[in-house]
DRENDO-1510 file (C-alpha; in Angstrom, 1 decimal, always signed):
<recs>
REC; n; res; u; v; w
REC; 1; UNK; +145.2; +34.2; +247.8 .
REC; 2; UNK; +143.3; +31.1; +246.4 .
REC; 3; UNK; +141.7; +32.0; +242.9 .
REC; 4; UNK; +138.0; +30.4; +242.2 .
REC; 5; UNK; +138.3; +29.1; +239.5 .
REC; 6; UNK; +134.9; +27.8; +238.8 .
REC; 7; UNK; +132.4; +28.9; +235.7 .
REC; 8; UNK; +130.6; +31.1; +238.4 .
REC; 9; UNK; +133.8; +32.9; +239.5 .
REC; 10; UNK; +135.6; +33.3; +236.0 .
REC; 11; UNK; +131.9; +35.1; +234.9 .
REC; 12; UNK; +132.5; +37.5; +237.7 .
REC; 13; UNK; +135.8; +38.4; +237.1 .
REC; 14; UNK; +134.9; +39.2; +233.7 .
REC; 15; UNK; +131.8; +41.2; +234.7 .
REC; 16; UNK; +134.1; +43.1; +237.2 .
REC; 17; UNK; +136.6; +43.8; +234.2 .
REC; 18; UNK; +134.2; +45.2; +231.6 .
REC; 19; UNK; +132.2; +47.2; +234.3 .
REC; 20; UNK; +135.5; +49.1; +235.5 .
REC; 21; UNK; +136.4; +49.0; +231.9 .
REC; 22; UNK; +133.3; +51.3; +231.1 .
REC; 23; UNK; +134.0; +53.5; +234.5 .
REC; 24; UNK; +137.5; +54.2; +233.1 .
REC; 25; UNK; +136.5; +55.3; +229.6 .
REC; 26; UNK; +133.3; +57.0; +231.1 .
REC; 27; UNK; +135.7; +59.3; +233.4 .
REC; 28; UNK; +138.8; +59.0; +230.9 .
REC; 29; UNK; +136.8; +60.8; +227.6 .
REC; 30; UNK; +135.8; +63.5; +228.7 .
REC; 31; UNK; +139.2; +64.4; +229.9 .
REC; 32; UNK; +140.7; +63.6; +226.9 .
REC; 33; UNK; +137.8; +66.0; +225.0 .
REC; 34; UNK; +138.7; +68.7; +227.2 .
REC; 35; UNK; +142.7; +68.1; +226.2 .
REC; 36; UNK; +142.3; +67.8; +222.8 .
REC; 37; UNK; +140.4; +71.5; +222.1 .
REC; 38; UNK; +142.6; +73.4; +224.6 .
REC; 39; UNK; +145.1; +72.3; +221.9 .
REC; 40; UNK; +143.5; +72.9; +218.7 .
REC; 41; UNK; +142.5; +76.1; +216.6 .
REC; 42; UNK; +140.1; +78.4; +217.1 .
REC; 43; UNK; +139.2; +77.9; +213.2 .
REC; 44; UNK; +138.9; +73.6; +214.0 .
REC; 45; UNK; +137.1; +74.4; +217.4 .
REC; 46; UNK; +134.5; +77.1; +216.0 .
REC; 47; UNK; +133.8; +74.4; +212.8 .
REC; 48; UNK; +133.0; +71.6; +215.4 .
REC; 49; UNK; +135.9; +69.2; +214.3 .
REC; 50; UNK; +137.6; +68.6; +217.3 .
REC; 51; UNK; +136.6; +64.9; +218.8 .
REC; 52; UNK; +139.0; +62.6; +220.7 .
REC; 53; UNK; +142.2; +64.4; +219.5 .
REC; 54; UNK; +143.8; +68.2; +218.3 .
REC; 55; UNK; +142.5; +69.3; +215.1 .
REC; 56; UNK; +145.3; +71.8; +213.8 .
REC; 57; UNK; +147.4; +71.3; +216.8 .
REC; 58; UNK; +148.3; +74.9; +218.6 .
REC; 59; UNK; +149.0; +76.2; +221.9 .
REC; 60; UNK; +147.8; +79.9; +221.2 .
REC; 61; UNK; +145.0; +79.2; +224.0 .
REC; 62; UNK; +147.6; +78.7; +226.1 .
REC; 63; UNK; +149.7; +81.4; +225.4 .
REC; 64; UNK; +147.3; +83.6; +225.8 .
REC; 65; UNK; +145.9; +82.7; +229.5 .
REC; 66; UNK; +149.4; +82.8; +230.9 .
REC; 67; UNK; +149.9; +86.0; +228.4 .
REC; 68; UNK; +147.6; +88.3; +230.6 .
REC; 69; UNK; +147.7; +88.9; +234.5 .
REC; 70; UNK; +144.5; +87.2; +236.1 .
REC; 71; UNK; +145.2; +83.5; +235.3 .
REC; 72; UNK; +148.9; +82.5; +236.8 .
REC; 73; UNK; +148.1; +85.7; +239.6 .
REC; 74; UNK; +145.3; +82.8; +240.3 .
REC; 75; UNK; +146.5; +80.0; +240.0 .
REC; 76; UNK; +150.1; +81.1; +242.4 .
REC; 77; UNK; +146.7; +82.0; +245.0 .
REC; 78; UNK; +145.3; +78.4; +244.6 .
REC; 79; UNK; +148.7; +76.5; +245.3 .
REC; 80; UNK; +149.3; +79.1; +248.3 .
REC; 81; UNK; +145.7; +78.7; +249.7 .
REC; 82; UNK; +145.7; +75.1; +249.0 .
REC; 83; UNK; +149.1; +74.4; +250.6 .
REC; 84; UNK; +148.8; +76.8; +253.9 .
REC; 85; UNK; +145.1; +75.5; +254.3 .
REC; 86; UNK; +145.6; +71.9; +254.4 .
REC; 87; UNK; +148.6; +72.3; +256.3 .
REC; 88; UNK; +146.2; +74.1; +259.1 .
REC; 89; UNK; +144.0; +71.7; +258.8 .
REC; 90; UNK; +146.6; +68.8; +259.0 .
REC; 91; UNK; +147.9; +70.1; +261.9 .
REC; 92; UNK; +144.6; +70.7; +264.0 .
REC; 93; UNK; +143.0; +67.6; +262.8 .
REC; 94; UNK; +145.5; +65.1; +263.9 .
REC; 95; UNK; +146.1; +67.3; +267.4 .
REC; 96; UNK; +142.6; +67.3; +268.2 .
REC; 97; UNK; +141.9; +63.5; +266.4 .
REC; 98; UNK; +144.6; +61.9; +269.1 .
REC; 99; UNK; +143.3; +63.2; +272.5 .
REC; 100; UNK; +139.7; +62.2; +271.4 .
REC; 101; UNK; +141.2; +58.6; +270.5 .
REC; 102; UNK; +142.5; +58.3; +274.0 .
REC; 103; UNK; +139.7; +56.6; +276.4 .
REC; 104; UNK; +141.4; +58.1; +279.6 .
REC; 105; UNK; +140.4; +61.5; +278.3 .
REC; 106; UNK; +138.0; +63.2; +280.9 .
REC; 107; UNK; +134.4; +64.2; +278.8 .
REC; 108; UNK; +135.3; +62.2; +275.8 .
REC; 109; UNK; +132.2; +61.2; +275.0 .
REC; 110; UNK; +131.1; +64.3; +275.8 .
REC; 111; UNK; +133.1; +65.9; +273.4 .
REC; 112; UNK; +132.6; +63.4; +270.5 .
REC; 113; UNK; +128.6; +64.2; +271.0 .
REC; 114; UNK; +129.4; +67.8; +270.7 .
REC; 115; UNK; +131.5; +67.4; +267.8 .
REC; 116; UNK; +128.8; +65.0; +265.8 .
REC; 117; UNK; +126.3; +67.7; +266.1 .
REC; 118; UNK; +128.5; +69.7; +264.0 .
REC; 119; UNK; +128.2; +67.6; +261.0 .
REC; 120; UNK; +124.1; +67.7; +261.1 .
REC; 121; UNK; +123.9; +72.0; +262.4 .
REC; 122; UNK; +125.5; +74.4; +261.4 .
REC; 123; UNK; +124.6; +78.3; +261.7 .
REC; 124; UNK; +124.5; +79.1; +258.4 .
REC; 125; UNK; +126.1; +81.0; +255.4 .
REC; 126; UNK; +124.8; +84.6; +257.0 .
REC; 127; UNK; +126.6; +84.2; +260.3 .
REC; 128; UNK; +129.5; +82.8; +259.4 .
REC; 129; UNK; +130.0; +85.8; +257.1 .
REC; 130; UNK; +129.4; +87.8; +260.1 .
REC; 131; UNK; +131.7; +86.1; +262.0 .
REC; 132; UNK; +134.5; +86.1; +260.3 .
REC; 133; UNK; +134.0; +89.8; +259.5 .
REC; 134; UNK; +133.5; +90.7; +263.5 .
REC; 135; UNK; +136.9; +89.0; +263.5 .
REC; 136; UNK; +138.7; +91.4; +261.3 .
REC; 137; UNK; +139.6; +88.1; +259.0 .
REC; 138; UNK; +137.0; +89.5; +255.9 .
REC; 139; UNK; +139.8; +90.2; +252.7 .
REC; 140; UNK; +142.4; +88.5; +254.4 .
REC; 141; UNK; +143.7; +84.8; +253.6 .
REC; 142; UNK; +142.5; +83.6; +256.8 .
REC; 143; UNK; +138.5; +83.9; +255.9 .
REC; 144; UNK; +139.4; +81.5; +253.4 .
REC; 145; UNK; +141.8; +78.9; +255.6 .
REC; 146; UNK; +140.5; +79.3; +259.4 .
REC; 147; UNK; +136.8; +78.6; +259.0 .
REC; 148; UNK; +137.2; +75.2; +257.9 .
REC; 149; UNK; +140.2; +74.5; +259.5 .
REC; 150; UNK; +138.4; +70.9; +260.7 .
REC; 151; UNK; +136.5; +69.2; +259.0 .
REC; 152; UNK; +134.3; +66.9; +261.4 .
REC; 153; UNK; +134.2; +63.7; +258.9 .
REC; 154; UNK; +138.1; +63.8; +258.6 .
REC; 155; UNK; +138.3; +64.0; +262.3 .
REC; 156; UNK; +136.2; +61.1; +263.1 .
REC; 157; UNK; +138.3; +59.2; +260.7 .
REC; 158; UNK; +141.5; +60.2; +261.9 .
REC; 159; UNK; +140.7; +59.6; +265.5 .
REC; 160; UNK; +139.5; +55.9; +264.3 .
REC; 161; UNK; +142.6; +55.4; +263.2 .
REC; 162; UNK; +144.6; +56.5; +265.8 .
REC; 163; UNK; +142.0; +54.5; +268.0 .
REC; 164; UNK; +143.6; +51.1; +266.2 .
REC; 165; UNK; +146.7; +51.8; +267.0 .
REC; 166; UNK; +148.3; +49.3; +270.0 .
REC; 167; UNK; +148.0; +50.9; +273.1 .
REC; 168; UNK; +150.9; +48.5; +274.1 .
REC; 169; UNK; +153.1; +51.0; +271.5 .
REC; 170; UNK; +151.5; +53.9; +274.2 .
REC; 171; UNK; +152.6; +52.3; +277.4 .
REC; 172; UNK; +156.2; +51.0; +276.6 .
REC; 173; UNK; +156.8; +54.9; +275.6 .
REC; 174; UNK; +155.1; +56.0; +278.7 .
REC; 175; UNK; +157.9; +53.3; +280.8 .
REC; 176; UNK; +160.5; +54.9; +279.2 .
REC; 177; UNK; +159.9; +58.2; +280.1 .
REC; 178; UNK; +157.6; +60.2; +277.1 .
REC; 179; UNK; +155.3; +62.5; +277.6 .
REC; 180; UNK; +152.1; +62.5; +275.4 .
REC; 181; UNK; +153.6; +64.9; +272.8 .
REC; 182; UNK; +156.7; +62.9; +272.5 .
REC; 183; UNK; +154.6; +59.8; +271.9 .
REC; 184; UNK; +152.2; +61.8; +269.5 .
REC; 185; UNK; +155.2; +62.9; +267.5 .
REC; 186; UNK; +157.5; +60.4; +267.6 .
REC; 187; UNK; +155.4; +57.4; +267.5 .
REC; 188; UNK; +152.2; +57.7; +266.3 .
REC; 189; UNK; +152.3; +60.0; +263.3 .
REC; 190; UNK; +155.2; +57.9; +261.6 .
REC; 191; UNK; +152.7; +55.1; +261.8 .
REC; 192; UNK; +149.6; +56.8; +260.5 .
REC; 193; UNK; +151.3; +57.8; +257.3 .
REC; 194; UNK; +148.5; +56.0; +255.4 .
REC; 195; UNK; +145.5; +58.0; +256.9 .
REC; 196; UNK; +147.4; +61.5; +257.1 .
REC; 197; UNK; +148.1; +61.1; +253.2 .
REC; 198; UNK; +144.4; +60.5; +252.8 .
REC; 199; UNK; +142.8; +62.9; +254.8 .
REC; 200; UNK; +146.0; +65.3; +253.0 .
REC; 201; UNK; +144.3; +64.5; +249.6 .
REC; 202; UNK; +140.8; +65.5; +251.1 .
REC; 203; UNK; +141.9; +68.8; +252.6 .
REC; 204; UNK; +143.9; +69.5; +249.4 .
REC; 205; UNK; +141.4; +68.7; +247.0 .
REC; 206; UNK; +138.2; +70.7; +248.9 .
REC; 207; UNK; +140.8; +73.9; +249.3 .
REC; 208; UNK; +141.9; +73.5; +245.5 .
REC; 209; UNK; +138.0; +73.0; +244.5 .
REC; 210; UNK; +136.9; +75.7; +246.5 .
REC; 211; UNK; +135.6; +78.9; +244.6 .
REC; 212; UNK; +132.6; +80.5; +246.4 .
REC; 213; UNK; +134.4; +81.9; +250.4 .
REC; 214; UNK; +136.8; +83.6; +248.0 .
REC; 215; UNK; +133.6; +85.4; +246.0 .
REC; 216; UNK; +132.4; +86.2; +249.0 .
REC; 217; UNK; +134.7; +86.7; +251.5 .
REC; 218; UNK; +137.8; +88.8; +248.8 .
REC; 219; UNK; +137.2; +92.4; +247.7 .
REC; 220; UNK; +139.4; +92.1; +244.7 .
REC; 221; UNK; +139.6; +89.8; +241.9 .
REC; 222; UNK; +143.4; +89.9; +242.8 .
REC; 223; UNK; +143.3; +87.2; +245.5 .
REC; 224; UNK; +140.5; +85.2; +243.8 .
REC; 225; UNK; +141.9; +81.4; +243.6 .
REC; 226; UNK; +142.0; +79.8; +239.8 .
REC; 227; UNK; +138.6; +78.5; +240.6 .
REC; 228; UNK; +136.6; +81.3; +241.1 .
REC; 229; UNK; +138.5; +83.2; +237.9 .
REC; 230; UNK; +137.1; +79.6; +236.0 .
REC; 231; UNK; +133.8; +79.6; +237.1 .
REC; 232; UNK; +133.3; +83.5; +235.4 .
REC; 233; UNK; +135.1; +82.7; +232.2 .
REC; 234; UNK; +132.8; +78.9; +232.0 .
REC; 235; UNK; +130.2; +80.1; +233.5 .
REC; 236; UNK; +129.4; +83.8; +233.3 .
REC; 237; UNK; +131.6; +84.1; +230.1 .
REC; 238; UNK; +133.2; +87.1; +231.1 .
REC; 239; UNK; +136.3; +86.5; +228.8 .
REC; 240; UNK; +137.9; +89.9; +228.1 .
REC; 241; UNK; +137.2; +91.0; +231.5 .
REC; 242; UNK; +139.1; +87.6; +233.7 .
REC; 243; UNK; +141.8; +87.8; +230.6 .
REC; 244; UNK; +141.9; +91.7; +230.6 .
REC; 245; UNK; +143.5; +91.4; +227.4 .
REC; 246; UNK; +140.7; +92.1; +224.4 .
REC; 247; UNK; +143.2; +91.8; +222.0 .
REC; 248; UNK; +144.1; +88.0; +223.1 .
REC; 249; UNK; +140.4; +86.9; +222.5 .
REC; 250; UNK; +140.0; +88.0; +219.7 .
REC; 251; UNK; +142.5; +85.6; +218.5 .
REC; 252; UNK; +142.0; +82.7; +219.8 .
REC; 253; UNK; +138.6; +81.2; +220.4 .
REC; 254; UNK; +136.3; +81.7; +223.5 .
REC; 255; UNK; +136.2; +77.9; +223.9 .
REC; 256; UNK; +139.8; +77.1; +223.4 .
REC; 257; UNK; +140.4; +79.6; +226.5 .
REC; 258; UNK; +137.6; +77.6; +228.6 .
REC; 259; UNK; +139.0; +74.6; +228.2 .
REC; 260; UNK; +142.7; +75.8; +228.6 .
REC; 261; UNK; +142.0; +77.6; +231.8 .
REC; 262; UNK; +140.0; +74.1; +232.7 .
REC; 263; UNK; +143.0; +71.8; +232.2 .
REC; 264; UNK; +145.7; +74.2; +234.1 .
REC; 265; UNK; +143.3; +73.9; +237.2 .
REC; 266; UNK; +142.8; +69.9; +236.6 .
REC; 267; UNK; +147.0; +69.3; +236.6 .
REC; 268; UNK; +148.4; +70.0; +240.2 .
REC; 269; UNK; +145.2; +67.3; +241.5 .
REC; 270; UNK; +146.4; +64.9; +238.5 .
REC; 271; UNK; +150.3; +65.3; +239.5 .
REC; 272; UNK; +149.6; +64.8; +243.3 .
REC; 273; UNK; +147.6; +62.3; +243.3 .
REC; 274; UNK; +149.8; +58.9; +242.0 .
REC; 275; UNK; +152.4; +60.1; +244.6 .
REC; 276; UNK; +149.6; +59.5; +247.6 .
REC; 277; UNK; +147.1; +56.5; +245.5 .
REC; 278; UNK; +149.2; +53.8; +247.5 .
REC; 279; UNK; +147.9; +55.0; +251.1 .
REC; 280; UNK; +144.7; +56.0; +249.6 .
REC; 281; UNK; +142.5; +52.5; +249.9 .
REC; 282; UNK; +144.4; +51.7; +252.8 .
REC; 283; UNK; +144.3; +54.9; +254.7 .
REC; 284; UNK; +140.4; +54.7; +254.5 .
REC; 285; UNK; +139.6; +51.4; +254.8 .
REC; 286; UNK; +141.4; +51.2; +258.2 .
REC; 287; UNK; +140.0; +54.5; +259.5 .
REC; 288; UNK; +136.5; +52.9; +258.8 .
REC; 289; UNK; +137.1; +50.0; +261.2 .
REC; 290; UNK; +136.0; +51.1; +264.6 .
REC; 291; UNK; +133.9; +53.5; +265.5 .
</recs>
């Protein structure tokens, strides 16, 4: 890679720096805000000290969210929604992506039309609730996992991808005997390990961040995810009654428990994420080549 090295080009690079500079400490502060009162005191936190870092360090916020029921019940339902969801999704995604990226497939286009008036209609928030009650699914896991099992803008990407691949890596397999699933299996998913981590981090990150099927679609606060147990204690501020403890509250501030609650959500997405960063760019960038 040849660097310019001109006035012009130096300038840029600079302007690139500070810009992404700012973007980092833009999206980096307020994270660090939201760490530093979930570990301070609810004396410091009520008094309006706490800034960039803990004022009278304490984990008693913490204590107390994973002292009480609702919270870890919650967040054990997030991991198991998030982790059976995307593996649904995964799993019908790339079955349904590969066929579609074949151009010997009879009605392909006509399929591809069909499936790209999914992403402009839909039938709505009423019938689908309808539907997935006339299916006996309503208060069951699957009203939260089946509905979306595919979603159409992870599909199209996927199937680009797989549409990049070298047919010639299709026809040796064929001359040697595979079938289609053998090939599917054997050859093409080990070489799409870029774009099935990416669309992973999609499906993971929407079924983590998803709060409102489970309000309407769960009887019971029991199965609620940690999201939708979040969204009362931020939002509504029903404290004593998502922490069931009175006691608890009353000893440690409203706000430390916001934020606590707010940064046991945040870590699973934080811990992921560095594992799949390296196929993220690349996973997208090549799915985006060909339509």
């Amino acid at each position: 890679m040849v660097r310019d090295r001109s006035l012009s080009g130096k300038t840029f690079t600079v302007v690139v720096h500070v810009v992404m500079l700012f973007v980092l400490l833009v999206t980096l502060l307020p994270v660090i805000h939201v760490l530093s009162i979930s570990f301070s005191s609810a004396a410091a936190i009520n008094r309006g000290e706490v800034g960039l870092w803990p004022v009278e360090l304490s984990v008693s916020a913490y204590t107390a969210i994973f002292s009480t029921g609702n919270v870890p019940r919650s967040f054990f339902n997030s991991v198991y929604y998030t982790v059976l969801g995307t593996v649904i999704n995964m799993v019908l995604t790339t079955m349904m992506a590969y066929p579609l990226s074949r151009p010997h497939l009879t009605f392909r286009k006509f399929y591809n039309v069909l499936i790209l008036i999914t992403m402009f209609f839909s039938g709505g928030l009423i019938p689908t609730f309808l539907t997935v009650r006339n299916l006996g699914l309503y208060d069951t896991v699957w009203a939260i996992v089946l509905p979306g099992a595919i979603s159409t803008w992870n599909l199209i990407i996927m199937r680009t991808f797989f549409m990049n691949l070298p047919v010639e890596l299709e026809e040796s397999a064929q001359l040697d005997g595979a079938n289609d699933l053998t090939i599917f299996s054997r050859i093409i998913l080990p070489l799409s390990k870029a774009s099935i981590a990416t669309i992973t981090l999609f499906y993971a990150v929407s079924h983590w961040n998803n709060w409102f099927n489970a309000m309407i679609y769960f009887k019971s606060s029991k199965s609620y995810p940690l999201q939708t147990i979040l969204r009362s204690i931020v939002i509504n501020n029903e404290m004593s009654e998502e922490m069931q403890v009175d006691e608890v509250i009353d000893s440690v501030s409203a706000e430390g428990i916001k934020y606590s609650t707010l940064v046991v959500s945040m870590v699973p997405m934080l811990v992921v994420y560095p594992f799949i960063q390296k196929y993220f760019v690349k996973g997208v960038m090549i799915g985006s080549l060909k339509g």
